[in-house]
C-alpha positions as CSV (number, residue, x, y, z in Angstrom):
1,X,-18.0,-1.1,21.9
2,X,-16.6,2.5,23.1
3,X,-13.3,2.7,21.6
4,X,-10.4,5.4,21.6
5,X,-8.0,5.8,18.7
6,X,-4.9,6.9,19.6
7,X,-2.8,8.4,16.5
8,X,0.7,9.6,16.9
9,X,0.8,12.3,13.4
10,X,-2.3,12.8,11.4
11,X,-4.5,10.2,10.3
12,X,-3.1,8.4,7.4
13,X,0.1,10.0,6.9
14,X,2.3,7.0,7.6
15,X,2.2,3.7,5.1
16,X,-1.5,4.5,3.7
17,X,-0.7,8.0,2.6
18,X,2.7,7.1,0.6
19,X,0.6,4.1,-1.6
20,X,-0.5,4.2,-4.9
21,X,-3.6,4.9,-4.1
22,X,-5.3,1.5,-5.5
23,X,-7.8,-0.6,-4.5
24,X,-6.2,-3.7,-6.3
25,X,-6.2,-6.9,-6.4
26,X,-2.1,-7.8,-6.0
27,X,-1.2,-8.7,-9.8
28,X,2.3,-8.3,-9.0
29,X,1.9,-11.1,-6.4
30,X,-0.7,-13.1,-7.8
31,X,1.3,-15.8,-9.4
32,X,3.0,-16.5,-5.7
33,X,0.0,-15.4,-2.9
34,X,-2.9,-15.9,-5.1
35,X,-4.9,-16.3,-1.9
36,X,-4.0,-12.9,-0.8
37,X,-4.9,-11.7,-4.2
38,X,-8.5,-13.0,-4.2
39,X,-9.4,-11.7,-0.9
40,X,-8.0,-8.2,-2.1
41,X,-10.2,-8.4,-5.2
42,X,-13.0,-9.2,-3.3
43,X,-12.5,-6.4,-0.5
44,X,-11.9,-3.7,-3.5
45,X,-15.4,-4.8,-4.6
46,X,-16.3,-4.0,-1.4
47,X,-15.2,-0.8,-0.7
48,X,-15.8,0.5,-4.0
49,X,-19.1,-0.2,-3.8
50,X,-19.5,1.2,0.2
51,X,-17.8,4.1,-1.0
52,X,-18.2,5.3,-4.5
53,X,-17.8,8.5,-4.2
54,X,-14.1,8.0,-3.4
55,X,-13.1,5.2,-5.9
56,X,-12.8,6.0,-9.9
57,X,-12.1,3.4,-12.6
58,X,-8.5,3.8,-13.7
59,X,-7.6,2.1,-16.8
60,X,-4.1,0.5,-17.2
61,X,-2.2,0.1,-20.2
62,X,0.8,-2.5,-20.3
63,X,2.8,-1.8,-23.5
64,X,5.2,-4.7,-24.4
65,X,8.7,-4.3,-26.4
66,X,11.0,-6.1,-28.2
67,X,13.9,-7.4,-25.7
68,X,11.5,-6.9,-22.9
69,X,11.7,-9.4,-19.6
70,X,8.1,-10.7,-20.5
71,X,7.2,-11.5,-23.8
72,X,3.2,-10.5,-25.6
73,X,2.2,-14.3,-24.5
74,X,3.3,-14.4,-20.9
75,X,2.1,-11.0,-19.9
76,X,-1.4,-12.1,-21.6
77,X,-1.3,-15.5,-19.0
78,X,-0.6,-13.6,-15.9
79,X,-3.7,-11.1,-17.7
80,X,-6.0,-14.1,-17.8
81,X,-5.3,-15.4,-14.7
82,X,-5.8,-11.9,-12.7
83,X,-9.4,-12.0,-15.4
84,X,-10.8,-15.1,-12.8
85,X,-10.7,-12.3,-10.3
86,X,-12.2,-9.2,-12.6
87,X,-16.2,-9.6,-11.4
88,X,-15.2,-9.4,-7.9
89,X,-13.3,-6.1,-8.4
90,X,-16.3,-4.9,-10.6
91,X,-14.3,-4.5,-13.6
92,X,-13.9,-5.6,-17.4
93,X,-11.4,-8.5,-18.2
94,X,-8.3,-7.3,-19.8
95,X,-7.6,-6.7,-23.4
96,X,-4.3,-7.3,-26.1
97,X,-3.9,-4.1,-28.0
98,X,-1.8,-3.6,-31.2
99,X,0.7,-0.9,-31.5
100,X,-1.4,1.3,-33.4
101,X,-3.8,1.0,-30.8
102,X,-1.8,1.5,-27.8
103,X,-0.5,4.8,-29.2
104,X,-3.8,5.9,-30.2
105,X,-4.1,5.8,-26.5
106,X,-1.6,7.3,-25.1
107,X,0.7,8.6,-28.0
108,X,3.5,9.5,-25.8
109,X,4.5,6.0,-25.9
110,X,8.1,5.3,-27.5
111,X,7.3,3.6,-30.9
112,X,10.5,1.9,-31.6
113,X,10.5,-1.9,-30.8
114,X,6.7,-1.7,-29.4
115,X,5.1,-5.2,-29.8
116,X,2.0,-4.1,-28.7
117,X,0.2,-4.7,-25.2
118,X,-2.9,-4.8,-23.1
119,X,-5.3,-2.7,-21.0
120,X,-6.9,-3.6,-17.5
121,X,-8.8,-1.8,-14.9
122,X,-8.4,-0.9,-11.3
123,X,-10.0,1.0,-8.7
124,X,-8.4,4.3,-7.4
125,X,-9.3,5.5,-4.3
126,X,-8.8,8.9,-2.5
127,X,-6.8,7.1,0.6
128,X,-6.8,10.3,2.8
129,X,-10.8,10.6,2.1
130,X,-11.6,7.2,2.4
131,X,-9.3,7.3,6.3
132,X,-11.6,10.2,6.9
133,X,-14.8,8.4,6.6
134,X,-13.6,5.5,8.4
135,X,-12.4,8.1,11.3
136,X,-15.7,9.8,11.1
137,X,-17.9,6.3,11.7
138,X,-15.8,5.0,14.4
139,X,-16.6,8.4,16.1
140,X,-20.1,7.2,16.1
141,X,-19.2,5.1,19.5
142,X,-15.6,6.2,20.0
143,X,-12.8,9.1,19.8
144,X,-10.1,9.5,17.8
145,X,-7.5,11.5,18.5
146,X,-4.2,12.8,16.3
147,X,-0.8,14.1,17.2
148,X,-1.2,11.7,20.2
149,X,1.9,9.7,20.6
150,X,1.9,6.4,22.9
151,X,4.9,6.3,25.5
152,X,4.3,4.1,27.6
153,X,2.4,0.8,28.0
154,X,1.6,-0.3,32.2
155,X,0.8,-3.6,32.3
156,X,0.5,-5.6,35.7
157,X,-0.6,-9.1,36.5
158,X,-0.7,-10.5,32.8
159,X,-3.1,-7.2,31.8
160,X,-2.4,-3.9,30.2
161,X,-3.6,-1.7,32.8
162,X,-3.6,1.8,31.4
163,X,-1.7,3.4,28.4
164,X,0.0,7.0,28.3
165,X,0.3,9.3,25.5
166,X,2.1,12.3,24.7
167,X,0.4,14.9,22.5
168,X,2.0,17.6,19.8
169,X,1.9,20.6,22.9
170,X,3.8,18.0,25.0
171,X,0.6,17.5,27.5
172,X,-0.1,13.9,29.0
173,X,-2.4,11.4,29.6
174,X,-3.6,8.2,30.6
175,X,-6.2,5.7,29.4
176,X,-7.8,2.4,30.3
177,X,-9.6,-0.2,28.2
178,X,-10.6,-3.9,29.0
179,X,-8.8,-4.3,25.7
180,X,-5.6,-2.9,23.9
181,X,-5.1,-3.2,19.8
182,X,-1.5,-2.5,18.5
183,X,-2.4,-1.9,14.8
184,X,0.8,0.8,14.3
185,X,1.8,-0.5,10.8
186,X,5.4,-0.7,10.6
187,X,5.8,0.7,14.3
188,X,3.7,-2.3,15.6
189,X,7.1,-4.2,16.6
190,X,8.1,-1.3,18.4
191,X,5.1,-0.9,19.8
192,X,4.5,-4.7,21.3
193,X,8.3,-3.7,22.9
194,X,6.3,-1.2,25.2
195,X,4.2,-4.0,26.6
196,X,7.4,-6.4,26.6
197,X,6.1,-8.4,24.2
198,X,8.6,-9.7,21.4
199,X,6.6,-11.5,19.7
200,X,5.9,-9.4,16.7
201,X,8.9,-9.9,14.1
202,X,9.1,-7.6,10.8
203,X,11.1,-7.0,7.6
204,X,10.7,-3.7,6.8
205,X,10.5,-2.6,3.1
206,X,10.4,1.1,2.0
207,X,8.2,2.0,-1.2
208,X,9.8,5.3,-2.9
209,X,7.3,7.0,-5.4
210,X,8.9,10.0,-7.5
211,X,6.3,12.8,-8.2
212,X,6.5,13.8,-12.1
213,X,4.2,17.0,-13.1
214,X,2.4,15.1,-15.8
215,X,-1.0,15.0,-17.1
216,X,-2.0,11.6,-18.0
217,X,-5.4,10.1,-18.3
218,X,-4.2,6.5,-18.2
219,X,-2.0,4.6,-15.8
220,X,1.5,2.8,-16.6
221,X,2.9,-0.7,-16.6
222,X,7.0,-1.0,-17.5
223,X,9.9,-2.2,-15.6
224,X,12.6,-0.8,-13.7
225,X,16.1,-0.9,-15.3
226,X,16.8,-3.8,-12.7
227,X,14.0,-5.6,-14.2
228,X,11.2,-4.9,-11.2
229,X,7.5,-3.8,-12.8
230,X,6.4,-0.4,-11.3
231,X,3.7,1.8,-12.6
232,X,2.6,5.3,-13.5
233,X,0.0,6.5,-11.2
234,X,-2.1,9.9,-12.5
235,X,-3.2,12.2,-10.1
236,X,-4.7,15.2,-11.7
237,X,-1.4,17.5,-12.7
238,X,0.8,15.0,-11.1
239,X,1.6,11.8,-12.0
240,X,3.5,9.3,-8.9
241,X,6.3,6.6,-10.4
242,X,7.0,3.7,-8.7
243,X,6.9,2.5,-5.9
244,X,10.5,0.6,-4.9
245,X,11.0,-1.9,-2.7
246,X,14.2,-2.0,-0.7
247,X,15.2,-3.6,2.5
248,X,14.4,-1.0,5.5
249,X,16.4,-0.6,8.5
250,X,15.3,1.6,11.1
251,X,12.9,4.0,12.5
252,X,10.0,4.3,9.8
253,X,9.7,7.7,10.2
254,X,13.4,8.3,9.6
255,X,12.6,6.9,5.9
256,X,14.0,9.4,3.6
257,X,14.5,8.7,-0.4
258,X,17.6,9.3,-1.6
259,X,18.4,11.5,-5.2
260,X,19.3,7.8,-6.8
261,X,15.7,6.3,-6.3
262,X,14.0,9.2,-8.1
263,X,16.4,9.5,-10.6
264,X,16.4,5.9,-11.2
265,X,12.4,5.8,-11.3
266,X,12.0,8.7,-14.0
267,X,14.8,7.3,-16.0
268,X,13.3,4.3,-15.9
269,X,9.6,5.8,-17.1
270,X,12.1,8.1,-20.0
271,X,12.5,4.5,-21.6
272,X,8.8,4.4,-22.6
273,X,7.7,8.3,-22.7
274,X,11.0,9.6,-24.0
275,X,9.2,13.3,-24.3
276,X,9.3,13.5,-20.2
277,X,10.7,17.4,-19.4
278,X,14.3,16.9,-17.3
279,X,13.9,18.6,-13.9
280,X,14.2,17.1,-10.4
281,X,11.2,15.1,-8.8
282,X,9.5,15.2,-5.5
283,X,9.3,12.0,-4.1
284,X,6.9,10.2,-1.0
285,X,8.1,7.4,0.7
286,X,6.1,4.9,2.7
287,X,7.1,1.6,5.1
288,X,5.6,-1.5,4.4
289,X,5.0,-3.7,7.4
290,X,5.9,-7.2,6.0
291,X,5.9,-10.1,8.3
292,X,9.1,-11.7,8.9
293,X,9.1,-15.2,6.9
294,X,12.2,-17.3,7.6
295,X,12.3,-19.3,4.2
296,X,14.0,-17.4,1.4
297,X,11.5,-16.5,-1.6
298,X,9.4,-13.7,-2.3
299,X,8.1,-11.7,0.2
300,X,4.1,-12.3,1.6
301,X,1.6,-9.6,1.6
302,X,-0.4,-11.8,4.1
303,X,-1.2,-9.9,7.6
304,X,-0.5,-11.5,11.2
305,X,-2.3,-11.0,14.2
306,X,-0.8,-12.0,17.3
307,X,-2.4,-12.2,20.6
308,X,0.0,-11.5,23.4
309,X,-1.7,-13.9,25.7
310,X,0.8,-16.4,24.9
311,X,4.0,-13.6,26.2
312,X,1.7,-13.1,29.7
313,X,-0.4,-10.4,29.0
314,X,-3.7,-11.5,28.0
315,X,-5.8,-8.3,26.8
316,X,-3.2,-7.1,24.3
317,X,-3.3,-8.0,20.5
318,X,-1.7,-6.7,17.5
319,X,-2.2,-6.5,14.1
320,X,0.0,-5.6,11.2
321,X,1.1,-6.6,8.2
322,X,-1.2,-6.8,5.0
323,X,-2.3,-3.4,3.1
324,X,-5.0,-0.8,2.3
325,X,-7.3,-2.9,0.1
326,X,-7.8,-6.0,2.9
327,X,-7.9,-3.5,6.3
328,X,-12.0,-4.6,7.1
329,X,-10.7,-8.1,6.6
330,X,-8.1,-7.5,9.1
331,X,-10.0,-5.2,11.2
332,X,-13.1,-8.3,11.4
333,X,-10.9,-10.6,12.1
334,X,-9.2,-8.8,15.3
């Protein structure tokens, strides 16, 4: 297949860029989408493997404290569960650490009411190399171009006819394909609008990361003040905090975090690593494209892909939801 990418910034800045930079296997979702989580630790296998030159073993450490929401034993069952998945990720099972031993690992650790806790492994990736490299093989039989903003979708007589774009100088142009993929993230119900198709339905949740200067060789699992787990993601003299999840409404790239979030997220980190130096964070902020569900409960990390066929225009799909660790899943599938 010839194909043209058509990006409307750089390559990666949007959702992928403002992640944790994990290829995980959903632990935080696993005891409600466990499906989701054993395709994502399969597909971080994967890619690890494909690319290990941009993916590094990162080890986690989950200390536990007196009066916290989850107690040494329940931790240790969600631990054992996310273990079945541990050989498809390519990594050890988990293990319970004592006090002593958690703060011979990372001796920054508050002391006082420490029960003890557990280590586990993940993959970090380098998400901006590892767009790259997928940019740089779909070149192979394609083009991809940046800074080259869709305006306008033609269709006529139930088929996308051509699409025009816009690009950073303000020049135009026009393309034609037999088929059209609408794979814009949290922009893909805007996007479907330019075809008239309404068929794509979001909730939109923003993910606020506060950036700490911070050496730290291992990552961090605590809870928020509300409660929420979040972690502590090294990255070289940085460390990210977070990431929140609050109801979105808007334009995606109008996402902005506001003082509160970051001050909320180190303040919340200041519980466990008391020693953090006071001065004002940066902060990235990312959209997640969740699928709309209409029963209350927890949100799905599941991705949708719609074929437009059913609104009238029969060489149009899209494809959003889902995350970084399960895109060749999603990409197969389309």
């Amino acid at each position: 297949l010839r194909t043209l990418l058509l990006e409307k910034a750089e390559h990666g800045s949007g959702t992928t860029g403002a992640s944790s930079a994990l290829l995980h296997g959903g632990l935080r979702y696993l005891p409600y989408d466990a499906a989701t989580s054993a395709v994502s630790s399969r597909e971080a296998g994967i890619i690890r493997r494909r690319y290990p030159h941009l993916a590094g073993l990162r080890k986690f450490l989950w200390p536990v404290y007196r009066g916290g929401l989850f107690g040494l034993e329940t931790v240790e069952s969600l631990l054992e569960y996310y273990d079945i998945f541990s050989a498809s990720r390519g990594v050890g099972p988990h293990a319970r650490l004592t006090p002593k031993e958690l703060l011979g690992l990372e001796g920054r650790l508050e002391s006082r009411g420490l029960r003890g806790g557990f280590s586990f492994e993940e993959w970090a990736v380098d998400v901006h190399g590892l767009v790259s490299a997928l940019i740089q093989e779909g070149c192979r039989s394609g083009e991809a171009r940046n800074f080259s903003r869709v305006t306008r979708i033609v269709s006529r007589g139930g088929r996308v006819e051509e699409v025009e774009a816009v690009d950073s100088q303000g020049l135009e142009s026009s393309c034609r394909g037999r088929l059209v993929v609408n794979a814009t993230g949290p922009w893909a119900e805007e996007t479907a609008g330019l075809a008239g198709c309404r068929g794509v339905r979001l909730s939109l949740r923003q993910g606020t990361h506060a950036i700490i200067r911070l050496q730290a060789e291992h990552a961090l699992i605590f809870s928020e003040k509300k409660g929420r787990y979040i972690g502590l993601y090294p990255r070289g003299l940085e460390a990210w905090v977070g990431p929140t999840d609050t109801a979105f409404n808007g334009k995606p790239e109008d996402a902005r975090a506001t003082p509160e979030e970051a001050s909320r997220l180190v303040s919340s980190l200041r519980r466990i690593l008391p020693g953090l130096p006071d001065e004002e964070p940066a902060t990235a902020v990312g959209v997640r494209p969740i699928i709309r569900q209409w029963l209350p409960g927890p949100l799905s990390r599941d991705y949708g892909i719609y074929d437009h066929a059913e609104e009238g225009v029969d060489n149009f799909l899209t494809v959003t939801g889902g995350k970084l660790t399960i895109f060749r899943v999603m990409a197969e599938e389309v």
